[in-house]
Structures are given as C-alpha cells and as structure tokens.
C-alpha positions as CSV (number, residue, x, y, z in Angstrom):
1,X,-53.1,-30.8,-15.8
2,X,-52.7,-32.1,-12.3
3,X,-48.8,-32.8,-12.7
4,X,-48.5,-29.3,-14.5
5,X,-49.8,-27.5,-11.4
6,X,-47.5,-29.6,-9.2
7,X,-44.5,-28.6,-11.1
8,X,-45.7,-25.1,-10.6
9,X,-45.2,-25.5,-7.4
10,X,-42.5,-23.5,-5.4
11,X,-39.3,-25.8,-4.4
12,X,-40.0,-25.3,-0.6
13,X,-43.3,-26.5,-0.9
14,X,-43.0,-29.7,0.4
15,X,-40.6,-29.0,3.2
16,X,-43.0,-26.2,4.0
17,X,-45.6,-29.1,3.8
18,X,-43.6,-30.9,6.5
19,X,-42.9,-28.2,8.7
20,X,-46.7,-27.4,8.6
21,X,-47.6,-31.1,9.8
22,X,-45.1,-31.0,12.6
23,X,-46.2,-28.0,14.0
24,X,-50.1,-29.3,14.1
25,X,-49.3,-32.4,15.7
26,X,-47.4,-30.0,18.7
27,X,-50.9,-28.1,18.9
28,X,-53.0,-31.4,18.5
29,X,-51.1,-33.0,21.5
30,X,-51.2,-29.5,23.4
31,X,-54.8,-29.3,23.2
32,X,-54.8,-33.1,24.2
33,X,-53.3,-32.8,27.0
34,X,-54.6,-29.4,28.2
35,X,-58.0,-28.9,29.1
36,X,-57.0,-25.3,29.2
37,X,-54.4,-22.8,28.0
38,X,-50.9,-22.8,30.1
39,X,-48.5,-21.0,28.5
40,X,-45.4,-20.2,30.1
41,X,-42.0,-18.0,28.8
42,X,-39.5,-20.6,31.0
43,X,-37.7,-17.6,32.1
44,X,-35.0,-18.7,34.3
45,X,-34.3,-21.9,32.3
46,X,-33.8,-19.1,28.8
47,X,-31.3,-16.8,31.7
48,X,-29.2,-19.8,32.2
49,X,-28.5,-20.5,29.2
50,X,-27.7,-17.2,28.1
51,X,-25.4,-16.1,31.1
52,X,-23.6,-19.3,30.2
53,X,-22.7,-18.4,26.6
54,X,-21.6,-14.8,28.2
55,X,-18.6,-16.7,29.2
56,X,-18.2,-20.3,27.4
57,X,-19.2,-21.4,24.3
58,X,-19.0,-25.0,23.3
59,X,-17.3,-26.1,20.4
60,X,-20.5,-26.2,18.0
61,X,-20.3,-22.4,17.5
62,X,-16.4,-22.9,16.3
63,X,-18.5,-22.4,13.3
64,X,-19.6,-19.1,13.8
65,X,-16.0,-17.2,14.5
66,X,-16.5,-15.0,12.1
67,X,-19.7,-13.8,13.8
68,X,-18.3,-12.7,17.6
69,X,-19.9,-9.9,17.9
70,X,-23.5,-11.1,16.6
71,X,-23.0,-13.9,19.8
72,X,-22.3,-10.8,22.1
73,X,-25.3,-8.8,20.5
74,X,-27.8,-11.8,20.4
75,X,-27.3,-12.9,23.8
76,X,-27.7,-9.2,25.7
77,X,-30.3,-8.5,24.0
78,X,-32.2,-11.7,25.1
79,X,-31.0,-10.2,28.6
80,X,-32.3,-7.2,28.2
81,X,-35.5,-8.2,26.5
82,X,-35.9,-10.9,29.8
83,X,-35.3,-7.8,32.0
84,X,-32.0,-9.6,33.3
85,X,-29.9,-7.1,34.5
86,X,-25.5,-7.4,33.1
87,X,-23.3,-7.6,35.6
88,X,-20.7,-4.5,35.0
89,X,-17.7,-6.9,34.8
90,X,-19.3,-8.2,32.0
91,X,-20.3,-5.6,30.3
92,X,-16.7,-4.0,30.4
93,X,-15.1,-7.4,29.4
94,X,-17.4,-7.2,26.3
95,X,-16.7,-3.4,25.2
96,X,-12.9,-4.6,25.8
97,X,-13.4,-7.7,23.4
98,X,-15.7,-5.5,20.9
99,X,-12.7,-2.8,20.6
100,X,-10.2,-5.7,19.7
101,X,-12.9,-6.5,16.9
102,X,-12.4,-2.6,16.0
103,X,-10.4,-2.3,12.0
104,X,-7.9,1.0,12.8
105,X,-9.7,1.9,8.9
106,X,-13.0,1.6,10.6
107,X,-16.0,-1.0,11.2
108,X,-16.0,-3.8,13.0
109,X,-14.8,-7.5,11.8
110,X,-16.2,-11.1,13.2
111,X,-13.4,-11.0,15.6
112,X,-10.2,-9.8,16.1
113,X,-8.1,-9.2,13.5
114,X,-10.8,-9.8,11.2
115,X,-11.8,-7.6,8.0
116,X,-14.4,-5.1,8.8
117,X,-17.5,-6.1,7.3
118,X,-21.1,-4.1,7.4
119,X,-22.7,-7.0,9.3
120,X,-20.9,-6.9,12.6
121,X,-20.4,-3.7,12.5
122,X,-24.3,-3.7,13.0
123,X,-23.9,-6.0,15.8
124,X,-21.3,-4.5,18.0
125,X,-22.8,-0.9,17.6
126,X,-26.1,-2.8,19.0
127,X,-24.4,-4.5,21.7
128,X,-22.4,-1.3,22.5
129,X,-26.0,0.5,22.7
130,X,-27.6,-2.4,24.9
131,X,-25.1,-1.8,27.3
132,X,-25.0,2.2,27.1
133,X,-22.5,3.1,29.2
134,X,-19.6,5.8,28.5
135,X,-16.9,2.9,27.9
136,X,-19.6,1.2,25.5
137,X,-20.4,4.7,23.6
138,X,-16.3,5.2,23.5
139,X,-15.5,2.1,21.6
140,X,-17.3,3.4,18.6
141,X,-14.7,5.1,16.7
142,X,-17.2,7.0,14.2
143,X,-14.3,9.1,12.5
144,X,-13.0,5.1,11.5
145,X,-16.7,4.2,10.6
146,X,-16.6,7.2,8.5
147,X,-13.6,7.0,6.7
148,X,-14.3,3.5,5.7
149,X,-17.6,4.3,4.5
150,X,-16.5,6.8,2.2
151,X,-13.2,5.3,1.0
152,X,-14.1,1.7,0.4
153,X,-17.2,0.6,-2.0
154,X,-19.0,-1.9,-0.8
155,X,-20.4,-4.3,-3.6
156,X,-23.8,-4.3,-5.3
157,X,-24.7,-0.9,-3.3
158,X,-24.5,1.5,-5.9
159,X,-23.1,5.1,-6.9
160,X,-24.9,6.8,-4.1
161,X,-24.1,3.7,-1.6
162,X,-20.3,4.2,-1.0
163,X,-21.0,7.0,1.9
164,X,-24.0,5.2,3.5
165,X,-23.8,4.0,6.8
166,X,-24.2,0.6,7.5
167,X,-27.5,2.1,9.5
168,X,-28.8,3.8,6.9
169,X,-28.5,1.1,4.9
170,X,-30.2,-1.4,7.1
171,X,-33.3,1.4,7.2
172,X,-33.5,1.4,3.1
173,X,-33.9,-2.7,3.4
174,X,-36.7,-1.7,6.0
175,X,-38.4,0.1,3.2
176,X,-38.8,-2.5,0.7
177,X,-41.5,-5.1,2.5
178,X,-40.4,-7.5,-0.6
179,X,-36.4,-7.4,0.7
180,X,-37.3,-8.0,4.4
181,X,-39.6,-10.7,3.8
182,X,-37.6,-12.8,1.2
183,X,-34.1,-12.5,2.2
184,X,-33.1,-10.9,5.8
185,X,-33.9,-13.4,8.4
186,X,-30.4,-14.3,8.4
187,X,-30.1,-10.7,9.8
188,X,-33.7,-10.2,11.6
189,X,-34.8,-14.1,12.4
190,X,-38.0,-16.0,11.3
191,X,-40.2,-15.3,14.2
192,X,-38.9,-11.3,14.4
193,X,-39.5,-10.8,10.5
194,X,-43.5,-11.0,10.6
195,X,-44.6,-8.0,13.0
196,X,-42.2,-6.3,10.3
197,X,-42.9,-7.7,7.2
198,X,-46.4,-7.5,7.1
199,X,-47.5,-4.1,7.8
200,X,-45.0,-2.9,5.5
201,X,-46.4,-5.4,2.6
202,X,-49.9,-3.9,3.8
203,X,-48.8,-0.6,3.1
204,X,-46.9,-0.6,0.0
205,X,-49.4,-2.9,-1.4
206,X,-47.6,-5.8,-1.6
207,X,-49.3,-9.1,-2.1
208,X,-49.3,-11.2,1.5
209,X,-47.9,-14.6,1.0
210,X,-47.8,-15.6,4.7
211,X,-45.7,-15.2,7.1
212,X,-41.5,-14.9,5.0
213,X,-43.7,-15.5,2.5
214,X,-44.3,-19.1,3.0
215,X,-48.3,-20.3,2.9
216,X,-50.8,-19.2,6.3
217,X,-48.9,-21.5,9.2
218,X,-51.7,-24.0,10.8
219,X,-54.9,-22.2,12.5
220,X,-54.0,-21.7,15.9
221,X,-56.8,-23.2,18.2
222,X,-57.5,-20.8,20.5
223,X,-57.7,-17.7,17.9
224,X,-60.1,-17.2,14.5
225,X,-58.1,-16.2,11.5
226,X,-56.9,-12.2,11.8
227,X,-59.6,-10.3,10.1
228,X,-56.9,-8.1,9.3
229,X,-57.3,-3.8,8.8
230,X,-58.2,-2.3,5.7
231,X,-56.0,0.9,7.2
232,X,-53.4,0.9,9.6
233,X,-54.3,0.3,13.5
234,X,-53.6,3.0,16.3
235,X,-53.8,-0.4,19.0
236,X,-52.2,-3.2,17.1
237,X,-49.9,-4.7,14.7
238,X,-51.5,-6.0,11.6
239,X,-51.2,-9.4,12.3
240,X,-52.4,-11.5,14.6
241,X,-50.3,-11.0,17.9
242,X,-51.8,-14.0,19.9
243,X,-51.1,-16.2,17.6
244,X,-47.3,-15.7,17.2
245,X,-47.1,-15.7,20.7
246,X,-49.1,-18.7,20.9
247,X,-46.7,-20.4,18.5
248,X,-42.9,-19.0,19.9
249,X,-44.4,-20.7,23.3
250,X,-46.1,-24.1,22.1
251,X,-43.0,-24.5,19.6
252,X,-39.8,-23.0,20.2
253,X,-38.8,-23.5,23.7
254,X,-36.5,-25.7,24.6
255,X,-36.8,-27.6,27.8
256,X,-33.3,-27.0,28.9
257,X,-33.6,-23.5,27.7
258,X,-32.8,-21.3,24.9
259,X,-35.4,-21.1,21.6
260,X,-35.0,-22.6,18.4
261,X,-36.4,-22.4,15.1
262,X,-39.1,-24.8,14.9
263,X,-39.7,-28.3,16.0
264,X,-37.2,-31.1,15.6
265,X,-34.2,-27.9,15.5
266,X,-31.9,-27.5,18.0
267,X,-31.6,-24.3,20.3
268,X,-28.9,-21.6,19.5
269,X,-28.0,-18.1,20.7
270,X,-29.4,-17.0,17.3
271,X,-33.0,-18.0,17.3
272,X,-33.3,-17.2,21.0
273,X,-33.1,-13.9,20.3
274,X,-34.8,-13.1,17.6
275,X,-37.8,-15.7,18.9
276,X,-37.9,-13.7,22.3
277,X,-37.6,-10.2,19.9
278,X,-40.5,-11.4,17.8
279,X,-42.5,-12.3,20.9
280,X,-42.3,-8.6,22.3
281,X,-42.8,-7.1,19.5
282,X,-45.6,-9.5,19.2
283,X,-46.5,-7.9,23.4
284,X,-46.2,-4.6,23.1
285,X,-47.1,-1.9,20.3
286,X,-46.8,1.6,20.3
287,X,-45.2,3.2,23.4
288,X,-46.1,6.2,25.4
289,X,-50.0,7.2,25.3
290,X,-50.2,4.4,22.3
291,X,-48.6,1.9,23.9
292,X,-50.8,-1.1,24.2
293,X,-50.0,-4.9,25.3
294,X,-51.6,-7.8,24.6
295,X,-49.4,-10.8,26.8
296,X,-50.6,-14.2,26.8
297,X,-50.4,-16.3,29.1
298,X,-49.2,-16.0,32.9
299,X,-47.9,-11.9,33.5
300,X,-44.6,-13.5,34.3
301,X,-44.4,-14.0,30.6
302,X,-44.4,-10.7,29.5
303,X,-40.9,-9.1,27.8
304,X,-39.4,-5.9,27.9
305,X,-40.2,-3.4,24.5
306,X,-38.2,-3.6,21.1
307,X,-37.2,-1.1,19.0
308,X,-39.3,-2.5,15.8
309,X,-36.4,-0.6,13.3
310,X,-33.2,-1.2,15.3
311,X,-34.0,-4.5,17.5
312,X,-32.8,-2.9,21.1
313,X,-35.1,-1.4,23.8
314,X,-36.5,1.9,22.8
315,X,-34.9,3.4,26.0
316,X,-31.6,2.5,24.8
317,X,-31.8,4.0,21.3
318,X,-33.2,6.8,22.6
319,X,-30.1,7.1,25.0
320,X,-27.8,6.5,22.2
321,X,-28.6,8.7,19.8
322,X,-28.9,11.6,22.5
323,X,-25.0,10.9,23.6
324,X,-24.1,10.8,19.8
325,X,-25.9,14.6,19.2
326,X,-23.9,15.8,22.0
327,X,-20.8,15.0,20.0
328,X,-19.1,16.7,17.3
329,X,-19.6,15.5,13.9
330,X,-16.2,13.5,13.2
C-alpha cells in the first residue's frame, strides 16, 4: 500500500522535497543568527547589475539571442520597479535596437532579422511602454502588428484566434487560474505567478495546490499560516503578502546583486525581474483610495507599483493606452 501511494506521487515530488529542505535550512540559520528581523532589498548592489547588462552582456546569455528584447524588457522594468531613473541616451539606443527587431509584416522577432514571434512582441511593446516617450510609442508599427495578426495563423489558437492580439491573448491566459499557474512562468516568473494565480484559483473555484501548484512552501517564522478570505479582500491579496516578501529577501538575493530563483541557482536578468515584480505586487494592492501597502522590512525596501495584468507601472499603462486612443485606428 505504502509503495502504491509513493508511485502516486507526482514526478517533481522529490525535487520539490529538496527544494523545501534548502529553503528551511536558509530560515533556520537566519533565525540563528538573528535575534531579530533585518530584512534588506540590497538596492544599489540589484542597480549595478542591471545598468551593467543595459550595455554588456557576458557570454552566458549567448544562449538567449533569440530573446533580445525580453533582456531589454526585464532589465527596465527592474529599473523602474527600483525607482532608478533611464538615462535618455539609453532609452533612445533601446527604441533604436527594438525597431531593428521590427518584421516589415509586423511583430517583433528575438532580434534583428529574426521571425516575428508573439512572445517578444510582448516584450518590446512593454519595454517600449516603460520608457513612454514619443520615439518609444513611434516604433510600434500597429498597421504591421495588425496585418500579421490577421494574415498569419498562429498554431493551436483556434478559428477565432488568427485576429487576436498578442495582448488579448496574454489577458484570455489571465482568465484561466489553471493556465497561469501550470504553465506561464516562463512568461510571468515563479515568485510573480502567486499574487496572480491564487486569487484567480479562489475565484473560479479552482482547487489551491500551493504556490505553481507545488505543496505549501516551509512556514515562514515570523508569520502564522494565511487564514485566507472566504470572499475577495478590499485591503489585500489573498495570500499571504509577508511571507513572499519574507522569502524573495531571505532567499533570492544575490550578494553581488541581481535575484535568482531559489537557493543554490545562479542570478540572471530573468528572475530579477520577475522576483522584484512579485515582491511589489506582494507591497502594494489596490491604487488610489484602495491602495494599501504592507513593506517589510527597512522603508528603503519598498518598490514602485506593478500593473498586476501587464507587469509595468500603472502610470505607464495608463499613459500608453491614452497616446494609443489619440490615434487613428490603423
């Protein structure tokens, strides 16, 4: 019976299992060496290394060529999200290398030259709309976008899928709390996916299996287990918001900056900003009369907003979407 109930087991089980134990020992040896709480976002250290990958990359991201414009997206918003202002020369050099990454038939490709693909096209627009200026908006030829969307079917979408934009299509994977959980943190990251997940599952009624659907991570010491809403919250997220933040600063800094996934991993443009996204979506919910923070830690820690549904500060969507009204419809 025993070895009937371990074959029933999932197959990331005992990798989960592993990952588990090396994240309790960083909380046993935190609490043994801290009488009490010090947790600290090492800003500057997390700027450095960002402003260095604006400009030079080393050769472990030959890897990711095809991805360009997810490095320029990833690293301003971590910028943005650290309240780092971007140089204009730098923002200009990256709506110049984004237009290079332009297809003349529409979308945007991994670099230049490259087939236009739905994924980057998602980046650039992003990092176009971080840096909101009039060059940035210009790049974005949406007659192009159009015309690709309509005369090219992309795979597995379906009849009605060939004129959606690739927008529209990242709000229907919003809608299914199933989707998002299981299969887009290649898209959203581990520690951004949670604050998004969960509420959705709550909603649509969706059995919780944990945070991406892997068991309850370890207790956090400092916080009793989320007693969780029976409706949803005017004040809060449905999910435990110190203890997210507790773990993206106990676990995912790396000393010489940049985050990383989990203990033992090593730091990338990547999960630095979708750990720094997670932990201010994690800060701040709501925003005007509802807005409401909860920041552990030091002040100093605290982030700038995130757009829960796009993943760029709320000011900037805002600003985006009023300069595309004012525009005729290509």
């Amino acid at each position: 019976r025993a070895q009937r109930r371990l074959c029933a087991l999932p197959a990331w089980r005992p990798a989960q299992t592993k990952v588990e134990d090396i994240v309790q020992e960083v909380f046993d040896a935190y609490k043994t060496n801290h009488h009490a709480p010090q947790f600290i976002l090492h800003r500057e250290k997390h700027f450095h290394y960002l402003k260095r990958g604006l400009r030079q990359l080393t050769e472990a991201y030959e890897c990711l060529d095809a991805s360009r414009p997810w490095l320029c997206y990833w690293i301003l918003h971590s910028l943005e999200l650290l309240d780092e202002p971007i140089p204009q020369s730098v923002a200009s050099d990256v709506c110049q290398f984004l237009s290079r990454c332009q297809s003349p038939q529409g979308g945007f490709g991994g670099g230049p030259g490259q087939h236009p693909h739905l994924a980057p096209t998602y980046a650039a627009v992003n990092a176009l709309c971080i840096i909101g200026t009039e060059e940035a908006f210009g790049v974005i030829d949406r007659s192009g976008r159009r015309h690709r969307a309509g005369g090219v079917r992309p795979p597995a979408v379906g009849s009605g899928g060939a004129r959606r934009s690739p927008l529209s299509l990242l709000c229907s994977r919003l809608s299914s709390p199933r989707s998002l959980s299981r299969s887009s943190p290649q898209f959203f990251g581990s520690s951004f996916v949670p604050p998004l997940a969960q509420p959705l599952a709550a909603v649509r009624d969706v059995p919780d299996e944990g945070f991406l659907h892997f068991p309850s991570p370890p207790q956090s010491f400092l916080h009793p287990p989320y007693p969780g809403d029976e409706a949803l919250s005017m004040t809060h997220w449905m999910f435990d918001q110190s203890a997210l933040q507790e773990y993206i600063l106990l676990c995912c800094q790396c000393p010489a900056g940049g985050l990383l996934d989990k203990p033992g991993k090593s730091r990338d443009f990547y999960h630095t900003c979708y750990c720094l996204s997670g932990l201010a979506i994690a800060q701040h919910f709501g925003s005007g009369d509802l807005h409401h923070e909860v920041v552990l830690g030091v002040p100093e820690n605290r982030l700038q907003p995130t757009h829960p549904v796009y993943n760029i500060a709320p000011e900037k969507v805002v600003r985006a979407v009023v300069h595309f009204l004012q525009q005729p419809v290509p």
